[in-house]
KEGU-122307 format. One line per field, with one value per residue: residue in three letters; x, y, z of N, C-alpha, C in turn. Coordinates in steps of 0.1 Angstrom, whole numbers, plus 5000, padded with zeros to 4 digits. Layout:
voro <- c(Ala_...) $
n.X <- c(X_...) $
n.Y <- c(Y_...) $
n.Z <- c(Z_...) $
ca.X <- c(X_...) $
ca.Y <- c(Y_...) $
ca.Z <- c(Z_...) $
c.X <- c(X_...) $
c.Y <- c(Y_...) $
c.Z <- c(Z_...) $
//
This chain:
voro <- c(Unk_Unk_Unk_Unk_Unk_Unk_Unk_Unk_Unk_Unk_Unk_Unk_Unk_Unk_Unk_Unk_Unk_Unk_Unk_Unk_Unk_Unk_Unk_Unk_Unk_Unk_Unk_Unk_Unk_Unk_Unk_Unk_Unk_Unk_Unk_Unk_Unk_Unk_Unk_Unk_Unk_Unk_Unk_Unk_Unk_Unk_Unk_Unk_Unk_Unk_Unk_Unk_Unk_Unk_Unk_Unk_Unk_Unk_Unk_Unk_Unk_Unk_Unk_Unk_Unk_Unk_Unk_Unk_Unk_Unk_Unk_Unk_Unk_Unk_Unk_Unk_Unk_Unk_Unk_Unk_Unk_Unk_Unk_Unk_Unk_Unk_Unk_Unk_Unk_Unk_Unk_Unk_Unk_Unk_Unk_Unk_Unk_Unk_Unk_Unk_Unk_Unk_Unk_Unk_Unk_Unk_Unk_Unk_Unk_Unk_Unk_Unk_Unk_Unk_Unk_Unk_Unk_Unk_Unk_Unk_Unk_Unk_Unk_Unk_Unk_Unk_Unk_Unk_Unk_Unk_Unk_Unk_Unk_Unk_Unk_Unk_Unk_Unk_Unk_Unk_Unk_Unk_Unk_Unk_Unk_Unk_Unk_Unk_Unk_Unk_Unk_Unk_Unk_Unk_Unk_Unk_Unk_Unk_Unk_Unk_Unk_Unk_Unk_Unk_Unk_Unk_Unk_Unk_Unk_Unk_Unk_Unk_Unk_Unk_Unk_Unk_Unk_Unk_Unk_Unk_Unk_Unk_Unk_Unk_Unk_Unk_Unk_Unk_Unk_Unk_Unk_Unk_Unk_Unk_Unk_Unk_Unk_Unk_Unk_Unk_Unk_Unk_Unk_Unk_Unk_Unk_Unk_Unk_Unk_Unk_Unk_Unk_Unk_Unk_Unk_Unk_Unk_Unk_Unk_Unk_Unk_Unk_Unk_Unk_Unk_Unk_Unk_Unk_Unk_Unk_Unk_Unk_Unk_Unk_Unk_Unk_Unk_Unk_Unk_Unk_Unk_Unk_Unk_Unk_Unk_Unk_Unk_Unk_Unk_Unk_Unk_Unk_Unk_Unk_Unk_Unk_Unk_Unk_Unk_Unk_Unk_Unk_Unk_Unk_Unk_Unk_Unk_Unk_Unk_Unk_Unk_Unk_Unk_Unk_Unk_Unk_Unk_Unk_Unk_Unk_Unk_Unk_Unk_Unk_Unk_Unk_Unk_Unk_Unk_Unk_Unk_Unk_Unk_Unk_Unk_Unk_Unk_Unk_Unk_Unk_Unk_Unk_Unk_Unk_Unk_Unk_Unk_Unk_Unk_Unk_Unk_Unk_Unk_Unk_Unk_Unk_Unk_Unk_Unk_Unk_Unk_Unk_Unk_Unk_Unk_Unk_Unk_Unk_Unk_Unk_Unk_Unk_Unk_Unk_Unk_Unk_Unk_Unk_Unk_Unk_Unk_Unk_Unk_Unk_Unk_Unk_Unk_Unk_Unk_Unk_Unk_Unk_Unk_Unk_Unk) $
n.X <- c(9192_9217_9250_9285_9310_9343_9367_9398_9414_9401_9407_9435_9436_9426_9442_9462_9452_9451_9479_9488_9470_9480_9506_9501_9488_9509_9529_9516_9514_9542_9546_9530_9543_9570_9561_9556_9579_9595_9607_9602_9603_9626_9646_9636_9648_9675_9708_9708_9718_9731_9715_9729_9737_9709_9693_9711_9707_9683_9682_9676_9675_9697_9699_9668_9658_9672_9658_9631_9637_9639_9618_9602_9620_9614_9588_9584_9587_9608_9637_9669_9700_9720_9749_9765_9748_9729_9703_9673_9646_9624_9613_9587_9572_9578_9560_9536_9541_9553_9552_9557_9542_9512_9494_9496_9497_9504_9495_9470_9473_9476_9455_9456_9470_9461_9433_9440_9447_9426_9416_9409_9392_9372_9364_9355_9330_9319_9303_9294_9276_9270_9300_9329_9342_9352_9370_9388_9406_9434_9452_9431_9422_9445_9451_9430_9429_9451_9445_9425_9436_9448_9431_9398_9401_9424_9411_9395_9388_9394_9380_9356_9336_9332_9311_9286_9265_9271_9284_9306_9315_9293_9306_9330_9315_9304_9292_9273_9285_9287_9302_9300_9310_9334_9359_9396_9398_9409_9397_9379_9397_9407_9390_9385_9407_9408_9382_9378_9357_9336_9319_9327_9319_9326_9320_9326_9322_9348_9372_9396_9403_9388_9408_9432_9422_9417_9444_9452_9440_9448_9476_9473_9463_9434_9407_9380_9364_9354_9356_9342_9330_9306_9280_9264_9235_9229_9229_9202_9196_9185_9177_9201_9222_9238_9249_9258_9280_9288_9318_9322_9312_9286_9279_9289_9278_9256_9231_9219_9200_9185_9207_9211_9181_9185_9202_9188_9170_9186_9196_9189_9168_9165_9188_9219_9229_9258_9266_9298_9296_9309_9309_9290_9268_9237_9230_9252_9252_9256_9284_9303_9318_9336_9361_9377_9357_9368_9386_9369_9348_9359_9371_9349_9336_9354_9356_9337_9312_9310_9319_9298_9276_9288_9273_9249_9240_9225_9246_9249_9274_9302_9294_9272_9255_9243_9215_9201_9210_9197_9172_9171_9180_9158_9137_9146_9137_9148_9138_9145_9178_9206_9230_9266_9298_9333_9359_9380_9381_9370_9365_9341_9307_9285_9264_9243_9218_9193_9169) $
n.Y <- c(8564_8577_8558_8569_8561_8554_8569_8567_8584_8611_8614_8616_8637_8659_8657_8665_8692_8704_8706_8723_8748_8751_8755_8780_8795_8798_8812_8834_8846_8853_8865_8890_8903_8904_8927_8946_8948_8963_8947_8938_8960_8968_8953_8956_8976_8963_8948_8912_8904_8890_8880_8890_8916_8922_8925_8945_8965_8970_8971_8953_8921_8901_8870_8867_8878_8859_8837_8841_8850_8821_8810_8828_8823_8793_8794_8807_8832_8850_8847_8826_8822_8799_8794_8819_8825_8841_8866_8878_8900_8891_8922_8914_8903_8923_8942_8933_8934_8958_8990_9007_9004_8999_8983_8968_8940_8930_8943_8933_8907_8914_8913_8882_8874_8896_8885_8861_8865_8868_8840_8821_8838_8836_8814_8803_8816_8806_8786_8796_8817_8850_8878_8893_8925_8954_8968_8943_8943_8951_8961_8968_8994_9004_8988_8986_9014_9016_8997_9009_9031_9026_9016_9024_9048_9061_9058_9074_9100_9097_9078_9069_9089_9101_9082_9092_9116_9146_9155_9160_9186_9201_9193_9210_9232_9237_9216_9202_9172_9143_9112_9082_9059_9065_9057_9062_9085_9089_9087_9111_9134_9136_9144_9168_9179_9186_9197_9230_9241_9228_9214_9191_9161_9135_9109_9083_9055_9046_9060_9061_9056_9084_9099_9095_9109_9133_9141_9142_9156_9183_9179_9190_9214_9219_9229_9224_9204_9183_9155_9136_9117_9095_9073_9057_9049_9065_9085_9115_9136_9157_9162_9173_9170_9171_9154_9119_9095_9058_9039_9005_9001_8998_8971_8960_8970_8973_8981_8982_8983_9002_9023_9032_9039_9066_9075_9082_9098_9119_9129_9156_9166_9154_9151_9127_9095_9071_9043_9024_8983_8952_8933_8907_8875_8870_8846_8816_8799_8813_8825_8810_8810_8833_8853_8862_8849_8828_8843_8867_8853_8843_8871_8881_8864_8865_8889_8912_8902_8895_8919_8932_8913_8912_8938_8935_8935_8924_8914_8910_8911_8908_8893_8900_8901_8916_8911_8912_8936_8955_8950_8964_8989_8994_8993_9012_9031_9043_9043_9035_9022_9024_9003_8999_8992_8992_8985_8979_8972_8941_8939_8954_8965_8995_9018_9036_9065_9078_9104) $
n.Z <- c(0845_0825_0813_0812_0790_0796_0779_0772_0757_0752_0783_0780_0765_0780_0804_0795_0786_0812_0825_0807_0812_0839_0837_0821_0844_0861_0847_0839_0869_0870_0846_0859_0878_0868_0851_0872_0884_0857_0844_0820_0806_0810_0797_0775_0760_0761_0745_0739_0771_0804_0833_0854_0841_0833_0854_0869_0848_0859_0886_0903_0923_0915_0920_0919_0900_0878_0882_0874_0847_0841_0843_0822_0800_0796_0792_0771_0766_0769_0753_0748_0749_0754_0746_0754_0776_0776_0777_0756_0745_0725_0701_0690_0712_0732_0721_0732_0763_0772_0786_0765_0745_0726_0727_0755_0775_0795_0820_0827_0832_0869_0878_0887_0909_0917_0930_0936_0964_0976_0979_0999_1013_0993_0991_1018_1014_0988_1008_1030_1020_1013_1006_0999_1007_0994_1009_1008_0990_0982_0957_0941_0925_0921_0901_0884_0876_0862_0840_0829_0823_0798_0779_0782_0789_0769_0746_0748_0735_0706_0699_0718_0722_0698_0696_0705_0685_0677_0706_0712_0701_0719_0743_0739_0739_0764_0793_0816_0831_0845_0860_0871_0897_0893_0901_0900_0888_0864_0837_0840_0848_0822_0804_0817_0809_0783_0775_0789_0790_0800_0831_0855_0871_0893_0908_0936_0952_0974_0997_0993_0959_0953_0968_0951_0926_0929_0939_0915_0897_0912_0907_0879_0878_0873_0871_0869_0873_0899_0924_0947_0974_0971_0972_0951_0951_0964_0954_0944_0927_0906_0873_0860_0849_0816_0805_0811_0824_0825_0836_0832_0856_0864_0868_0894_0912_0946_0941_0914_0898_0916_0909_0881_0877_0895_0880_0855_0863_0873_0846_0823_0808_0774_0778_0779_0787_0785_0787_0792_0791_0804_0772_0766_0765_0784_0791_0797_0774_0755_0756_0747_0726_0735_0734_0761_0780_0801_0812_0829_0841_0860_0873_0881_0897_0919_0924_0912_0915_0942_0955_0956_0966_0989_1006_1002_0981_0945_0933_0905_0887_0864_0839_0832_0814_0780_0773_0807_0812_0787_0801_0825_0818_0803_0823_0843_0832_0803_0775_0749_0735_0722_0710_0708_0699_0693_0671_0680_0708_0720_0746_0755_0756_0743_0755_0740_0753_0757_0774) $
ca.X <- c(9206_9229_9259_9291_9318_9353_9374_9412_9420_9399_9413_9446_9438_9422_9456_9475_9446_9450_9492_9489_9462_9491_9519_9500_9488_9521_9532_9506_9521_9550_9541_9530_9557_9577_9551_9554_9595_9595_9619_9597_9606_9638_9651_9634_9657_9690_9706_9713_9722_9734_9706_9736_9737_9694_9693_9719_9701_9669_9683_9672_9682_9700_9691_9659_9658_9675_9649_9621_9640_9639_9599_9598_9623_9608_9577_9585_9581_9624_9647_9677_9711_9729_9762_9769_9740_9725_9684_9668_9628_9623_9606_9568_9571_9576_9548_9525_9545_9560_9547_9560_9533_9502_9486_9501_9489_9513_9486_9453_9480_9479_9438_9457_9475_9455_9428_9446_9445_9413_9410_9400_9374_9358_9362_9346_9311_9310_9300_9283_9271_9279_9304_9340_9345_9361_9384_9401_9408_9442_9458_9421_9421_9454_9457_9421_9431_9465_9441_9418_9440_9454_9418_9392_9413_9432_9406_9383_9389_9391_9368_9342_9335_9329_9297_9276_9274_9270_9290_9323_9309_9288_9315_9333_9308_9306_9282_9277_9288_9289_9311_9295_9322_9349_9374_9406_9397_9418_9387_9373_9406_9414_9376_9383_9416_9405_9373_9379_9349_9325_9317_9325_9318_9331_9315_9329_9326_9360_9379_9412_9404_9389_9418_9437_9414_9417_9458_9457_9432_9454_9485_9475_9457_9424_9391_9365_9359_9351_9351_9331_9331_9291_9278_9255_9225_9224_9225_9196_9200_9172_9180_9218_9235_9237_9258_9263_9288_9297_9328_9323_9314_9275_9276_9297_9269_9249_9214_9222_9183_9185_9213_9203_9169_9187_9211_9179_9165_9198_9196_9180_9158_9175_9206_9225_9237_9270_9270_9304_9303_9312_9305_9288_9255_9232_9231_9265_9259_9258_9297_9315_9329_9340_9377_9382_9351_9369_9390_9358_9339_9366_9371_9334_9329_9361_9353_9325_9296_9312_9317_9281_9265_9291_9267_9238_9230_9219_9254_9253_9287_9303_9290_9258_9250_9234_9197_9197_9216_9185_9162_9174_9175_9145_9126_9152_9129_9153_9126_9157_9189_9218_9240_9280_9312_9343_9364_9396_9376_9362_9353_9330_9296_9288_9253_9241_9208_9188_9164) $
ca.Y <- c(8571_8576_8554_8571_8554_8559_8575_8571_8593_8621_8620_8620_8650_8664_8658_8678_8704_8709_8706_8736_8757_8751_8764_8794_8802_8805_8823_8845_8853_8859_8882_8903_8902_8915_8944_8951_8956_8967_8937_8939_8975_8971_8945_8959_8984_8960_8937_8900_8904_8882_8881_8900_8926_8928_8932_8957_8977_8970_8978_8941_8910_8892_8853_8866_8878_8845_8828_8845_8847_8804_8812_8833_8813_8780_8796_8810_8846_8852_8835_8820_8817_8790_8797_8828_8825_8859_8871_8886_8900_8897_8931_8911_8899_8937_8950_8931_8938_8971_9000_9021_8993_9005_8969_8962_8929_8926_8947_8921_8895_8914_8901_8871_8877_8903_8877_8847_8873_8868_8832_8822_8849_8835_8796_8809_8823_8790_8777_8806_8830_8867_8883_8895_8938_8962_8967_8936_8941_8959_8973_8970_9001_9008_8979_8991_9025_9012_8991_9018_9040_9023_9011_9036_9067_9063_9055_9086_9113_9092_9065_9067_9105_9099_9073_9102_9123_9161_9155_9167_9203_9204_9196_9225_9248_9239_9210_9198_9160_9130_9098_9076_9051_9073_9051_9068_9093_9090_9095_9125_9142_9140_9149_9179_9188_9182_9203_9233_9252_9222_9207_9182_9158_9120_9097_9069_9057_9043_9073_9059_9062_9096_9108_9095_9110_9148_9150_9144_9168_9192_9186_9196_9225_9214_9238_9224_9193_9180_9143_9135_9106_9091_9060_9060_9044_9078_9098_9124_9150_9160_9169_9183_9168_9170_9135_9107_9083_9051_9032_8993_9003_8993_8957_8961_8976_8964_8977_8984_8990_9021_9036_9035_9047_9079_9082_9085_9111_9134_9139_9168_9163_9152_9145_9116_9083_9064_9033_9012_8976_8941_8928_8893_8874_8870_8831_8815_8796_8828_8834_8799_8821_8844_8852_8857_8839_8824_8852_8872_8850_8844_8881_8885_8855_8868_8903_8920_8901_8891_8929_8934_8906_8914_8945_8927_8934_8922_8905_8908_8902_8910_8889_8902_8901_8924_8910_8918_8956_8962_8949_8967_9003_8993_8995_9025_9046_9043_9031_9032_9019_9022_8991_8998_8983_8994_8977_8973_8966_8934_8935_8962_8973_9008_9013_9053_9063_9095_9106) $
ca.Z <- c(0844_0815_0820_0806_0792_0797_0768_0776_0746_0759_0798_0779_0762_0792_0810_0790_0784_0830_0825_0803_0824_0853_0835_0818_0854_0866_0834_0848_0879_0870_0840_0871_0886_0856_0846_0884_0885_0850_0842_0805_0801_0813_0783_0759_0755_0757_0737_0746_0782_0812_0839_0861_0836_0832_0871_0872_0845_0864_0899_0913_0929_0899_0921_0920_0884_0875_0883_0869_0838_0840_0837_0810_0787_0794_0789_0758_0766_0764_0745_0757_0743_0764_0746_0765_0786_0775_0779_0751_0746_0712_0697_0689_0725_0740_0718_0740_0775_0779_0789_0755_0742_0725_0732_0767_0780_0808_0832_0830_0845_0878_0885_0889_0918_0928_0933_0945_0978_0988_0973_1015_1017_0981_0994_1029_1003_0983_1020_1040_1014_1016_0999_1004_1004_0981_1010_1010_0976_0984_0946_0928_0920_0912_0889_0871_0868_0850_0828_0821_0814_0786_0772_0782_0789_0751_0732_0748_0721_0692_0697_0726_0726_0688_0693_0708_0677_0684_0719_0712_0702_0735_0751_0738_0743_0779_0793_0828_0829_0855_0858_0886_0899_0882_0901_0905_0879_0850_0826_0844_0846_0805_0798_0821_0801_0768_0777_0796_0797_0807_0844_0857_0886_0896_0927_0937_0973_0976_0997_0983_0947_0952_0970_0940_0918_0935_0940_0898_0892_0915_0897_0865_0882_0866_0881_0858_0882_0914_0930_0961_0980_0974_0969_0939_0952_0972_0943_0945_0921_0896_0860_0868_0837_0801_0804_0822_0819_0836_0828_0836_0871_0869_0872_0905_0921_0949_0943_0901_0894_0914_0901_0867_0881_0903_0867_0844_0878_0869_0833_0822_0794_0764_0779_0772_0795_0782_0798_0790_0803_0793_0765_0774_0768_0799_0788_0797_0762_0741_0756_0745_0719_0736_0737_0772_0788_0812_0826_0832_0847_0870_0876_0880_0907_0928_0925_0906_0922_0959_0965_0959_0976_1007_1007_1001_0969_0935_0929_0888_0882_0851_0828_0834_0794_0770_0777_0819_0813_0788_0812_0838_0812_0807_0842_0850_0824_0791_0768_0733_0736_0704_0715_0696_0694_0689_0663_0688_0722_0720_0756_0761_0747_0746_0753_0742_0757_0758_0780) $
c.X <- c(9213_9249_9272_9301_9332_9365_9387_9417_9415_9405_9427_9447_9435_9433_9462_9466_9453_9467_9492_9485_9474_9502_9514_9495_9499_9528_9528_9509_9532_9554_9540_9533_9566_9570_9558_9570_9599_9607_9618_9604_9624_9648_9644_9638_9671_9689_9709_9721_9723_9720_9714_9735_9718_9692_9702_9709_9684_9672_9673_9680_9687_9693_9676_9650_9664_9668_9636_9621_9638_9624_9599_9606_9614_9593_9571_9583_9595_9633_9661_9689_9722_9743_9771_9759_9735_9705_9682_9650_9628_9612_9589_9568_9570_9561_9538_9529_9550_9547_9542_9548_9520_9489_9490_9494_9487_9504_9477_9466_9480_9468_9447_9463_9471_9441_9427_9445_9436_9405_9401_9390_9362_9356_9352_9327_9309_9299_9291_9275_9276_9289_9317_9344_9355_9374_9395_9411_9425_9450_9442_9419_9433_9458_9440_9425_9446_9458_9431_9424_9448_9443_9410_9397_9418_9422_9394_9382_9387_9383_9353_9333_9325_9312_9286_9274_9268_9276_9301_9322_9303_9296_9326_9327_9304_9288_9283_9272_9290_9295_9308_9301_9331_9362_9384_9404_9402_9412_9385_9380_9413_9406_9383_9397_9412_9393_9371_9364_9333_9329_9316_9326_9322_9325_9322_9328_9336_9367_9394_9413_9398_9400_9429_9436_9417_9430_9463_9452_9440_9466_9487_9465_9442_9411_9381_9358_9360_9348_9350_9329_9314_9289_9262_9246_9222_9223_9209_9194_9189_9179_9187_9222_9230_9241_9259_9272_9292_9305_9330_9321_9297_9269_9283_9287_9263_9236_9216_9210_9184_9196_9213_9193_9174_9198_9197_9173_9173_9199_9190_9178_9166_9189_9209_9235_9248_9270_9276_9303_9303_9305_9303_9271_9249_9236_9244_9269_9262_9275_9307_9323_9339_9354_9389_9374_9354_9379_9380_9350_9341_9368_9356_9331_9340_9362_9342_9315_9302_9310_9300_9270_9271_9286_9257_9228_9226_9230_9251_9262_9292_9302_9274_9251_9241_9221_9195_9201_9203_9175_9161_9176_9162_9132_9134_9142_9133_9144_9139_9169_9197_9231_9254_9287_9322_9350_9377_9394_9363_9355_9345_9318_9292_9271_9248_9224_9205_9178_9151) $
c.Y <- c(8567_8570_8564_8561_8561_8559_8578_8585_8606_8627_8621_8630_8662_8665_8670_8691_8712_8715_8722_8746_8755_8760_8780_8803_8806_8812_8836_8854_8860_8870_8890_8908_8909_8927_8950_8955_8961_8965_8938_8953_8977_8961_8948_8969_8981_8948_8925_8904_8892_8884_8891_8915_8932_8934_8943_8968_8979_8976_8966_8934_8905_8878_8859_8868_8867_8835_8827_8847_8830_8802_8813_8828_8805_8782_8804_8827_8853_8844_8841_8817_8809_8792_8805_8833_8842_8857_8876_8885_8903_8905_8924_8911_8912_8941_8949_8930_8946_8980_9013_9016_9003_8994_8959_8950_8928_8934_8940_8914_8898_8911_8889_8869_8883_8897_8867_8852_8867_8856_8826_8823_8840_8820_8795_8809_8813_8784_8782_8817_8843_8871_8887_8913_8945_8967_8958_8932_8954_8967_8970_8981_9010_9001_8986_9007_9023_9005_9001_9028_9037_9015_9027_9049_9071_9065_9062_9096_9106_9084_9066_9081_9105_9090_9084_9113_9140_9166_9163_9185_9206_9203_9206_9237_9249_9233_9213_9182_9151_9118_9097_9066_9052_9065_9062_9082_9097_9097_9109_9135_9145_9146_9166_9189_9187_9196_9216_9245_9245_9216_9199_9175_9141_9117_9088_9066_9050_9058_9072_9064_9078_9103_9110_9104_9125_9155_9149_9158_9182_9192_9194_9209_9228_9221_9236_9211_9190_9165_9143_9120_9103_9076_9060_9059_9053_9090_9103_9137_9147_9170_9179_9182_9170_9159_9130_9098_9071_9039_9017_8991_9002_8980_8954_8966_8968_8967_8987_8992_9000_9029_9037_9042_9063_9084_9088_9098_9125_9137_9148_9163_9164_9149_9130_9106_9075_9053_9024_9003_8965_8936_8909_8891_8869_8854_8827_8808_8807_8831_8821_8802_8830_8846_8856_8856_8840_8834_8861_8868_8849_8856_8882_8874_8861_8884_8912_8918_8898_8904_8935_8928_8907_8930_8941_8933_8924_8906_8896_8903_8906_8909_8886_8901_8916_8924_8918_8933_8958_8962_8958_8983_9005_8999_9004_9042_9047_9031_9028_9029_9017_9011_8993_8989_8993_8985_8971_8968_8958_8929_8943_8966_8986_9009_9034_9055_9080_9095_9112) $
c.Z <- c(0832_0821_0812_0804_0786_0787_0770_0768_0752_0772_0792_0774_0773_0799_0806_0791_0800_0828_0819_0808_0834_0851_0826_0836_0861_0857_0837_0856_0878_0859_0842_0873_0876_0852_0860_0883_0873_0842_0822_0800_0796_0800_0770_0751_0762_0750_0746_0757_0791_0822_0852_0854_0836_0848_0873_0863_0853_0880_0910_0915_0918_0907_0919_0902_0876_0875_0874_0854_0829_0836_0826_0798_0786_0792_0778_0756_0760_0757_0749_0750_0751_0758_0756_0774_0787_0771_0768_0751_0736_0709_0693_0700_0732_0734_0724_0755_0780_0781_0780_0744_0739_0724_0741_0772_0793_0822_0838_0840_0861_0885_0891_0903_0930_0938_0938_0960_0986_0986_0991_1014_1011_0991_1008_1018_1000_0996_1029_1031_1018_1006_1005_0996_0997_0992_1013_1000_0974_0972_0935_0924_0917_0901_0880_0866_0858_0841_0822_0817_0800_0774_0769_0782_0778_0739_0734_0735_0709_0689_0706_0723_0710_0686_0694_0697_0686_0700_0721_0711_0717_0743_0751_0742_0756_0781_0810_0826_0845_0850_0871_0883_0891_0889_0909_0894_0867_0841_0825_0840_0831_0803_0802_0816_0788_0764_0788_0803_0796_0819_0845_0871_0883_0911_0924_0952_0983_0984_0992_0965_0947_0957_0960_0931_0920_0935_0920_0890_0892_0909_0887_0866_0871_0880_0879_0867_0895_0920_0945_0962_0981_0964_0963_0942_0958_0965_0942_0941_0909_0883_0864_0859_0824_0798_0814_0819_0833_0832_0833_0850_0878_0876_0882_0915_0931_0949_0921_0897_0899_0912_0892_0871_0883_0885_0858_0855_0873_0859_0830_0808_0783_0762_0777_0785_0783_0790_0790_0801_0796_0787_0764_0767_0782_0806_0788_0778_0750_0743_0754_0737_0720_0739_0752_0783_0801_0823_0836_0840_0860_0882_0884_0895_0915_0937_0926_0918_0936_0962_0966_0967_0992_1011_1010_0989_0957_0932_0909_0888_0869_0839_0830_0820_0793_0777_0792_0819_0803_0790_0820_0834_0812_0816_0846_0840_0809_0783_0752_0740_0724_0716_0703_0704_0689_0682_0677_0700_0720_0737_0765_0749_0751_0743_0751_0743_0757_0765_0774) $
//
């Protein structure tokens, strides 16, 4: 046995490292909590205010906004003028928490909360194995479709659409396309305005996000698509598409190998799979770099892989890496794989595949 020996200097930096982890976690929270009443939005179009005046333009509790305000000074998010006791959000500070935001942050923070939920369930699994279901997972899919729509959903036309080349024409001239675990449908429904004289279809086997997914569609009186409540691993359709796409919604799976399999089943010769999903190595040491590691993994052990193994499947997880997704193209039939990157989304790889 290696004896260690005890390094005050280190457990005092270790101290402080935990002290700080404490107070960004509650930073966290209540970041939530502000995206959620739209406390960010709501100051960032006034000047230095009282916390009576921010509540009144916000249409909240002022003690309760008073408080939450005491966060976000001391936590460096607002600044604080104790003379006349007035709030401001200084303009850098909004750029990363409004909504009018073209690099909103203030959405990731609601994992945190949304996760503390079902910390129980996960603490139960450490102990019994199994897994904890997508429906006790009560705003996960309204908090992903608010994060994909300001990732994936924005940066369709200009950036993803663009990796595939010759795609954007086909899609003009009218394809037939799939999005398996389309979620709430955000994606489907721009593809299907953007593109009016190709087909399209969405699964997911959530009936909440499909119903989500269908009253959007019907707003915008959109004919060109169709979502259907199926659960992938039942997919059974033979050379149907020209495209496939699936938007971070493979490593959630519980039998992953065959929906890859039944995806490479549905393309029709030559057509083309899209598979965005995180960007990760398989190896936890390949991801000590990685710039947010540890929220991921987090995500991924509370979420990703519990709802899979409380199926009884595979239980990837989200930081399934590179190496196991082209294993797992691989043995689905996809003998090539073009691995991109986007310059501005460091946490997805974009994997383009042909049949």
């Amino acid at each position: 046995m290696t004896t260690q020996i005890f390094d005050s200097v280190r457990a005092d930096a270790f101290a402080e490292q935990m002290l700080g982890i404490l107070n960004s976690g509650a930073i966290a929270l209540m970041t939530s909590i502000g995206h959620r009443t739209y406390l960010f939005d709501t100051m960032a179009k006034l000047p230095p205010s009282t916390s009576q005046q921010i509540a009144d333009a916000a249409g909240l509790n002022e003690r309760y906004v008073r408080e939450w305000l005491g966060a976000m000074v001391t936590g460096h998010l607002v600044e604080y003028n104790s003379a006349n006791r007035t709030y401001v959000l200084p303009v850098e500070h909004a750029a990363c928490l409004t909504r009018s935001a073209s690099d909103n942050m203030a959405p990731i923070t609601q994992f945190v909360p949304l996760l503390g939920a079902v910390e129980d369930q996960i603490v139960d699994c450490f102990s019994q194995g199994g897994g904890v279901p997508y429906s006790e997972f009560k705003r996960f899919h309204e908090v992903m479709a608010e994060e994909s729509g300001q990732t994936t959903v924005a940066a369709l036309e200009d950036h993803i659409l663009p990796l595939i080349p010759g795609l954007v024409e086909a899609l003009q001239q009218g394809i037939d396309v799939l999005d398996v675990g389309c979620g709430s449908g955000r994606a489907l429904n721009k593809l299907a305005t953007l593109f009016p004289n190709s087909r399209f279809t969405g699964y997911d086997f959530s009936e909440k996000a499909i119903a989500t997914a269908t009253a959007e569609a019907q707003q915008h009186n959109l004919t060109n698509l169709r979502f259907i409540i199926k659960d992938a691993a039942t997919l059974d359709e033979k050379e149907q598409y020209d495209w496939i796409a699936t938007f971070d919604s493979i490593h959630d799976q519980a039998k992953p190998d065959v929906v890859l399999q039944n995806i490479y089943n549905a393309l029709r010769p030559n057509g083309t799979y899209l598979m965005q999903d995180i960007q990760a190595a398989t190896e936890v040491s390949g991801n000590l770099e990685h710039p947010i590691a540890p929220l991921l993994y987090t995500i991924s052990c509370m979420h990703c892989m519990t709802v899979s193994l409380a199926l009884g499947g595979m239980g990837l997880g989200a930081m399934w890496g590179r190496e196991k997704a082209l294993q797992l193209l691989g043995e689905a039939g996809f003998v090539s794989a073009e691995v991109k990157q986007l310059p501005h989304d460091f946490q997805n790889d974009y994997y383009v595949l042909r049949k």
